[in-house]
C-alpha positions as CSV (number, residue, x, y, z in Angstrom):
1,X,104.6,83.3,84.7
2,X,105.9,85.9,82.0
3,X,106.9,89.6,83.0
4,X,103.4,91.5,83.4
5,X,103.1,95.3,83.5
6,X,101.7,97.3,86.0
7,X,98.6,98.3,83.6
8,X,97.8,94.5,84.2
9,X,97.9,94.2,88.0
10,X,95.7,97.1,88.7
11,X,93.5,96.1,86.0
12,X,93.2,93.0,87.8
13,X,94.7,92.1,91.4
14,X,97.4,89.7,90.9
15,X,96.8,85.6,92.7
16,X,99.3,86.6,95.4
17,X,99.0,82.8,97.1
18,X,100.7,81.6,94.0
19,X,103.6,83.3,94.4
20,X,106.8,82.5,96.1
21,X,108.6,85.4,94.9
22,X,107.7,88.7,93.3
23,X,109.7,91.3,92.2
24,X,108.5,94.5,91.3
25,X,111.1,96.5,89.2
26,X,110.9,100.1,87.3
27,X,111.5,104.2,88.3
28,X,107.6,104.9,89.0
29,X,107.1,105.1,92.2
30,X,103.5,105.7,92.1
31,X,102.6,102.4,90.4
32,X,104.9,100.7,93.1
33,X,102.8,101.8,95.8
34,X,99.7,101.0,94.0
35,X,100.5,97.6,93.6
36,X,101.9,97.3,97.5
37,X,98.7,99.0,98.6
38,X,96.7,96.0,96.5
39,X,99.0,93.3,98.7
40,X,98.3,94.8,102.0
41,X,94.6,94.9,100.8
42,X,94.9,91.3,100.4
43,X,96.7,90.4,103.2
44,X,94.0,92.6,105.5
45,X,91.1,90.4,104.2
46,X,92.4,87.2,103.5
47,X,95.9,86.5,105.8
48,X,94.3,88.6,108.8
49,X,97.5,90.9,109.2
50,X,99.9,93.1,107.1
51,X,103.0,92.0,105.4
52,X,106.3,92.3,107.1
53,X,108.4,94.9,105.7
54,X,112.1,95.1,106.3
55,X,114.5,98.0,105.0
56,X,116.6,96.2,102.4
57,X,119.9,98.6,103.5
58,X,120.0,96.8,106.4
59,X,117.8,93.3,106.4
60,X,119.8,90.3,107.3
61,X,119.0,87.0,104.4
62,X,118.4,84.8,107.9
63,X,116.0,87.3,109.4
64,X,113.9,87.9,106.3
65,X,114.5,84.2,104.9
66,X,112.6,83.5,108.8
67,X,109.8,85.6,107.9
68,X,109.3,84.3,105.0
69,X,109.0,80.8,106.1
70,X,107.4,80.8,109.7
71,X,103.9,80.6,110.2
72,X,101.9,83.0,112.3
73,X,100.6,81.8,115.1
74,X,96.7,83.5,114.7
75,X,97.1,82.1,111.0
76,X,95.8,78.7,109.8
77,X,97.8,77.8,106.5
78,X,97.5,81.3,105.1
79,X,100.4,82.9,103.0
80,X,103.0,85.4,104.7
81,X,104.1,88.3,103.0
82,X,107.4,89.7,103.6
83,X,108.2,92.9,101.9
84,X,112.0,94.3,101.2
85,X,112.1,97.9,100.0
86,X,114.0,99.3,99.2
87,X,115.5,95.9,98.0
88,X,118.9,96.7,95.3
89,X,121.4,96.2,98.3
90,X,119.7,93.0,99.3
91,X,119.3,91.7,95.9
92,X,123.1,92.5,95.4
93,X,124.0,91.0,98.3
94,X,122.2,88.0,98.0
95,X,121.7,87.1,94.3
96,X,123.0,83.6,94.2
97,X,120.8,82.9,97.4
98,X,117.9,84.4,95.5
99,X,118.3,82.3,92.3
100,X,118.2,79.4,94.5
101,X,115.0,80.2,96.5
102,X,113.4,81.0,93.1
103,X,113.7,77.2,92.4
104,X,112.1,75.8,95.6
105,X,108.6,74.8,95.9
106,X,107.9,75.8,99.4
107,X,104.9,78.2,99.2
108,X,104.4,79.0,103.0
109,X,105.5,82.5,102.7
110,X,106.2,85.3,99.6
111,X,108.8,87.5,99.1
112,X,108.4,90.7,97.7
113,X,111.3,92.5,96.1
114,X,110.7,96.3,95.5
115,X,113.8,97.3,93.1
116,X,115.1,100.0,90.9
117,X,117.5,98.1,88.7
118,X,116.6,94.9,87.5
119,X,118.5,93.9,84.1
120,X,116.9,91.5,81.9
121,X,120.3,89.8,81.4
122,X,120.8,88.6,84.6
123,X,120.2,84.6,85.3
124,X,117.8,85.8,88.0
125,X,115.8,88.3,86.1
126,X,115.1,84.9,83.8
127,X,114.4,82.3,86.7
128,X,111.8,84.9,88.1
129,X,110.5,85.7,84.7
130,X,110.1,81.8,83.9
131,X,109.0,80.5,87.7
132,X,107.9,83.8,89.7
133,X,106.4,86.9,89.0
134,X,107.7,90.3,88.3
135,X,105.9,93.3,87.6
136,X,107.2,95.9,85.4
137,X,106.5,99.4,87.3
138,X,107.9,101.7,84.6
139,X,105.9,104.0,82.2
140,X,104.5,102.1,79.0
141,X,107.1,102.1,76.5
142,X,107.2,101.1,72.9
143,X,108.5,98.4,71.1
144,X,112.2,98.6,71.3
145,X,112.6,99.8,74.7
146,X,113.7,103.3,74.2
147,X,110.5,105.6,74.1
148,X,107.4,106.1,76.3
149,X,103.9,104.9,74.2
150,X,102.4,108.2,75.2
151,X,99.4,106.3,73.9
152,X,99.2,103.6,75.7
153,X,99.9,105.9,78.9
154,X,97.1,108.5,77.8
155,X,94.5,105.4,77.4
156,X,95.4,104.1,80.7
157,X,94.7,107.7,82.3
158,X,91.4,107.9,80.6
159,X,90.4,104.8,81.9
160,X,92.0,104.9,85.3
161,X,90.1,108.9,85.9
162,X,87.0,107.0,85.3
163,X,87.5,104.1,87.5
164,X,88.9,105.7,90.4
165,X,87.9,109.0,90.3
166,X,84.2,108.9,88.4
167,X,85.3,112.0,85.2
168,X,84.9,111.3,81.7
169,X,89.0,112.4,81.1
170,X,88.8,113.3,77.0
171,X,91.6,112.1,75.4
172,X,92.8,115.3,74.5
173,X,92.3,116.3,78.1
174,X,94.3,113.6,78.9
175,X,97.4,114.4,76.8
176,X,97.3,118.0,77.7
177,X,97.2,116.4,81.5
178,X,100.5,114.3,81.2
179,X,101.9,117.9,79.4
180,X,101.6,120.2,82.3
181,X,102.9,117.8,84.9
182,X,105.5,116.1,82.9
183,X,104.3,112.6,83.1
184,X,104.6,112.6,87.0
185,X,101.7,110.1,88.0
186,X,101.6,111.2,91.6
187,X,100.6,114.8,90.4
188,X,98.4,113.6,88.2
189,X,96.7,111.7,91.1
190,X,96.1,114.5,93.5
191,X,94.8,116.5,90.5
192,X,92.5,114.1,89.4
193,X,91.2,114.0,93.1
194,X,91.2,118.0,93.2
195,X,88.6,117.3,90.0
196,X,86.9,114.6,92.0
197,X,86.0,117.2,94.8
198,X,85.0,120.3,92.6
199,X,83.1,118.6,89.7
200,X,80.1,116.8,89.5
201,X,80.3,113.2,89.1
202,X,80.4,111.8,85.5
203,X,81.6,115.2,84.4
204,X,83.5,115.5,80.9
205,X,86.7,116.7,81.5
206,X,88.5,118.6,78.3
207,X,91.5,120.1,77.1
208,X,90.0,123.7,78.5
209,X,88.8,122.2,81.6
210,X,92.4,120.8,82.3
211,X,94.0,124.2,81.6
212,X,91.7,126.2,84.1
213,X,92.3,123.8,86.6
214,X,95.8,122.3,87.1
215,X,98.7,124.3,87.5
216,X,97.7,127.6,88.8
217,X,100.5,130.3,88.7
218,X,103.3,127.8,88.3
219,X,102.0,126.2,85.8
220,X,101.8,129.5,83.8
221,X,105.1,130.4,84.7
222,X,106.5,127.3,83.6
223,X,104.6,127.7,80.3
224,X,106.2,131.1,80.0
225,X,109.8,130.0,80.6
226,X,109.8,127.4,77.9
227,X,108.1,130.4,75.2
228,X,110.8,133.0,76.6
229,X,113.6,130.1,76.2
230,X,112.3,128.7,72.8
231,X,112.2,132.7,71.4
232,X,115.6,133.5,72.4
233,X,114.5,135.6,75.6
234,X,116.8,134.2,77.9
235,X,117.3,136.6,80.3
236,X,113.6,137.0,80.5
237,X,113.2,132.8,80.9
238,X,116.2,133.0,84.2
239,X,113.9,136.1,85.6
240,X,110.9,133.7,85.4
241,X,113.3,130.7,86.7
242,X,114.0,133.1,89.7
243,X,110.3,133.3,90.7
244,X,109.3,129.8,90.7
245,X,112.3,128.6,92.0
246,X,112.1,131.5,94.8
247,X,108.5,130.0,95.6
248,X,110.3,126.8,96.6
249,X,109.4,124.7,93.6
250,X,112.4,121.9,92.8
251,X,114.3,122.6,89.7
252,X,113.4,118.8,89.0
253,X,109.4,119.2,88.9
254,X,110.9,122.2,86.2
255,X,112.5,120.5,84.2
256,X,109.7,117.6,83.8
257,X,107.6,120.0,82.5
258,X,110.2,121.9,80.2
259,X,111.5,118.9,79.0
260,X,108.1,117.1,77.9
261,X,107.8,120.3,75.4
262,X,111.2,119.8,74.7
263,X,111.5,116.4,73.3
264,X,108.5,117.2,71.0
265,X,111.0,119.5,69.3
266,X,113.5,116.9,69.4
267,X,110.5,114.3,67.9
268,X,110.1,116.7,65.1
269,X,113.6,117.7,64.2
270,X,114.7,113.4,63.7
271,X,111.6,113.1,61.9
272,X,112.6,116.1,59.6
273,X,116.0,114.2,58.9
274,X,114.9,111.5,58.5
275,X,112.4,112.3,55.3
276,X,115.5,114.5,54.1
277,X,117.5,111.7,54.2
278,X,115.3,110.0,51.6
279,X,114.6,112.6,49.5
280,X,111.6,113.9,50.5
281,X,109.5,116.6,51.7
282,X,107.1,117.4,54.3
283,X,105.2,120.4,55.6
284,X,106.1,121.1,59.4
285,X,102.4,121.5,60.3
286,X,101.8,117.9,59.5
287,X,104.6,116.9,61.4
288,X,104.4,119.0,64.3
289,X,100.5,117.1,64.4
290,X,102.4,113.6,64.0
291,X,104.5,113.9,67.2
292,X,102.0,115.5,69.6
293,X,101.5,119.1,69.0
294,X,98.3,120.8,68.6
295,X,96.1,124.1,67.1
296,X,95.1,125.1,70.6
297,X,94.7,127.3,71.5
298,X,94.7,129.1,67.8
299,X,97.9,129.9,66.4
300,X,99.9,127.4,68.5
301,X,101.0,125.1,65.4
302,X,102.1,127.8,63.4
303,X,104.1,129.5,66.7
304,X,105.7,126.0,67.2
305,X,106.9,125.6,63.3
306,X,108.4,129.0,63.7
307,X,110.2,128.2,66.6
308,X,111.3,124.6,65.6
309,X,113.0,126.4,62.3
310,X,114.8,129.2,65.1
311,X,116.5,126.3,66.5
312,X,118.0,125.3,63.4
313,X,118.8,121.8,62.2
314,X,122.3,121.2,64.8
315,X,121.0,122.4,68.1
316,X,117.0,120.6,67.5
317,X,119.0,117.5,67.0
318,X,121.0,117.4,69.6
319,X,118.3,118.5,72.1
320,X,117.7,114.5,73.2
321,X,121.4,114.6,74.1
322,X,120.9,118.0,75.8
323,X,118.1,116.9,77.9
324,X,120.0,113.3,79.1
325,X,122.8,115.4,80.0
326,X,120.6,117.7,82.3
327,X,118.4,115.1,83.3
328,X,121.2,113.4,84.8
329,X,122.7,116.3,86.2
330,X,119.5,117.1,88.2
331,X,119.4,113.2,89.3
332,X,123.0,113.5,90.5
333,X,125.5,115.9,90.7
334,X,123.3,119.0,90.5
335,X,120.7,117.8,92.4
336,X,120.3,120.4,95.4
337,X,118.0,123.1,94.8
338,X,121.2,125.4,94.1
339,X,122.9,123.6,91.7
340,X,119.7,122.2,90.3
341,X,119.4,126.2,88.9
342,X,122.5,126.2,87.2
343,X,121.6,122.6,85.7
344,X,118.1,124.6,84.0
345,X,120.2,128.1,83.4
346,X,122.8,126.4,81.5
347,X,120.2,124.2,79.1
348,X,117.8,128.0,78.6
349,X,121.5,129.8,77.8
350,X,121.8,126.5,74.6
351,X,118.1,127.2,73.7
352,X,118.5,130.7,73.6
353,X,121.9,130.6,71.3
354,X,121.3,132.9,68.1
355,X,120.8,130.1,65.8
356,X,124.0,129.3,63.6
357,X,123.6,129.1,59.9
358,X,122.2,125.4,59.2
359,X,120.0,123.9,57.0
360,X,116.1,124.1,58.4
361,X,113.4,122.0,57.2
362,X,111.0,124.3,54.9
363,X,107.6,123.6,54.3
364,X,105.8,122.7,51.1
């Protein structure tokens, strides 16, 4: 069957018995244990046991190919489940082997591939696409491949807070939601169960409601890093830096917050180019409204024009570049808690740059 998304498997659970081979791909790992918690469901109530999971570092083919294909001895022509995670070593290992056993028929057992990379130009990404299944465990993203659909992802939440957790989320509530945790599912989770405990059931959850209750003092001090940073304050951002980082919070969960403010800067700024570079005009406010900003609280549309002109036209442009650079930093060579600091000084010091004398877009 064709490459499903994750919204479609926890929508509705997958026919695991139909499968001799799944693969579930992507960078989220909170929609890879969601779907692995819906197999083990399964394999509780209808194989009578859990799947067998081996460490894909060190898993032999012969021992997990075994698994895979001998029956249990308490099970009477039910499907085994064999699970590799983490499987990119495996897969590497073993990818001619695993283009073969995509082809066979033999459906006594299913194997379960749990994998970071998974190119779509590979022959084996198209033999499971065509014959298998694999589940795409990434963020929604829009046509093209190269942004999240923040829509998409803020209709899911809406729906998924109702279903799992019994709160009306609004659907500004839910953008303001993905804003102060940076998109990061598993914190949205234990929120949403915080709200689950404290409210009453069926409550409306808003934009103000989200505010008062996620986030606490880090939250705020996030909030005021990025206004110190965006205003030039830097020395005032690093003293705010120092306290959260002092309170032992990772300079990755910063930056996922700083930089989902960020890139709305760096939305607005190609959008600005782009109507300049056919002739046309625009006033900010609109355009700060078309890529995700809001008048809340009062005054926050007209603070965020302001600061998008203090950038200037050379540094807002470049801020997608800027934030790969540190992004990738944090993920690799600055990724202890020490170097991670210098990763987030170093991208406040470029903020905080008087701006150089460029053209900024002017509203009409």
């Amino acid at each position: 069957m064709p490459t499903v998304h994750v919204f479609n498997t926890l929508n509705e659970t997958p026919d695991w018995n139909a499968h001799s081979l799944v693969v579930l791909f992507g960078d989220e790992p909170f929609f890879k244990r969601r779907v692995v918690e819906s197999l083990q469901a399964y394999c509780e109530r209808e194989v009578g046991f859990p799947p067998t999971t081996f460490d894909g570092e060190t898993a032999r083919w012969a021992d997990v190919m075994d698994a895979v294909s001998t029956r249990s001895l308490f099970d009477e022509g039910g499907h085994r489940f064999v699970v590799v995670d983490p499987a990119d070593a495996f897969v590497s290992a073993h990818r001619e082997r695993l283009e073969d056993e995509v082809a066979r028929t033999n459906t006594v057992g299913c194997l379960v591939l749990n994998v970071g990379t998974w190119p779509a130009n590979t022959r084996l990404y198209k033999a499971v696409d065509k014959t298998a299944l694999q589940i795409d465990c990434r963020l929604p993203l829009k046509k093209g491949g190269k942004s999240i659909d923040e829509k998409k992802l803020r209709d899911w939440l809406v729906t998924w807070c109702r279903t799992e957790h019994g709160l009306r989320l609004t659907a500004d509530g839910a953008t303001e939601l993905l804003e102060l945790t940076g998109q990061s599912l598993g914190t949205i989770h234990q929120e949403l169960g915080k709200m689950e405990l404290l409210l009453p059931k069926d409550s409306t959850v808003d934009i103000g409601e989200i505010r008062k209750m996620v986030g606490g003092w880090s939250q705020k001090t996030v909030w005021e890093i990025i206004d110190f940073a965006l205003d030039g304050r830097t020395a005032d951002a690093i003293a705010q830096l120092d306290h959260l980082l002092a309170s032992d919070e990772p300079p990755q969960s910063v930056f996922a917050q700083v930089s989902y403010t960020l890139r709305r800067f760096a939305a607005a700024a190609d959008a600005v180019a782009r109507s300049q570079r056919q002739g046309g005009r625009v006033r900010l406010e609109d355009l700060l409204k078309g890529v995700g900003f809001r008048e809340w609280p009062a005054g926050a549309l007209k603070l965020a024009e302001q600061r998008l002109v203090r950038l200037g036209r050379e540094r807002a442009l470049s801020l997608h570049r800027v934030l790969l650079q540190t992004d990738l930093s944090l993920k690799g060579s600055h990724a202890s808690p020490a170097r991670g600091r210098d990763a987030l000084e170093l991208l406040f010091l470029r903020l905080g740059e008087n701006s150089s004398a460029t053209s900024t877009p002017s509203s009409s």
